[in-house]
N, C-alpha and C positions, 0 to 999 in steps of 0.2 A: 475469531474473525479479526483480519488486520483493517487498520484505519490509520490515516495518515492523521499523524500529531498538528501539521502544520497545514497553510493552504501555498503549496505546492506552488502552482501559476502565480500567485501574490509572492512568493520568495522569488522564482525565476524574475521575476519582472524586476523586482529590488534590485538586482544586479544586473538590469538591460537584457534578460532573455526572454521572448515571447515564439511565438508560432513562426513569424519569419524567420528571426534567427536558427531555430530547430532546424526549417525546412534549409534552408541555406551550408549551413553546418554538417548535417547529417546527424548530428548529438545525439536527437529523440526523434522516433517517427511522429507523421501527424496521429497514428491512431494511440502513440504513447502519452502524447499533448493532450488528446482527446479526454483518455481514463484519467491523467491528473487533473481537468477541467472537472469531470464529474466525481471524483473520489474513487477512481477504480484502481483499489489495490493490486489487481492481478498484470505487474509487471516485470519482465524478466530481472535478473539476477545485474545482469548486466544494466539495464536501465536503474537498478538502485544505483550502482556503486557507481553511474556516472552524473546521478542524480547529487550521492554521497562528496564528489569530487567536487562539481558545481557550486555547489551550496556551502562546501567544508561544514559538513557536516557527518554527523553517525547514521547509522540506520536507524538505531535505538530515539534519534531527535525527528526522523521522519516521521516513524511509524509506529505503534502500538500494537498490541494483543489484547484485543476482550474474549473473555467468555462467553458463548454462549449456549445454549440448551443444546441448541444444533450441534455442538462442537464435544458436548458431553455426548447425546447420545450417538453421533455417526462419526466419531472419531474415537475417545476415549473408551465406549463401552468394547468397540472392537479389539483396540488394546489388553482390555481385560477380560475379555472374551465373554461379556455379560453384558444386557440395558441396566445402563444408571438408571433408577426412576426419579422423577424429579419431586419432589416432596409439593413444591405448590400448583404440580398438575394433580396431586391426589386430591 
């Protein structure tokens, strides 16, 4: 699961960008404004790297990787063509 490392809308705003300027600019849509208000990872490729350019920042200082159960069994188990079982569901 990715989670953003930082609060997103509180960085934009450090440097004078809020929801007008986006709208104004064209930068980020409202519904890309929207997921960084709530925490919603699921944004294009392109909204990081101008996210990345904005901020002078990395990806890697946005966002993170967790584990989780989910990500073992409906991702990784696929990969290995087996269910991980999770030892503290036993």
């Amino acid at each position: 699961m990715l989670q953003y490392k930082i609060d997103i809308i509180k960085e934009l705003a450090r440097i004078g960008f809020n929801t007008t300027t986006a709208k104004k600019t064209g930068i980020f849509s409202q519904e890309t404004m929207r997921k960084f208000k709530v925490g919603d990872t699921t944004i294009s490729l392109d909204s990081l790297n101008r996210l990345c350019c904005i901020l002078e920042m990395q990806p890697r200082d946005i966002i993170k990787y967790i584990e989780t159960d989910s990500d073992k069994e409906n991702i990784i188990s696929r990969i290995n063509g087996k269910v991980i079982s999770n030892p503290e569901k036993s």
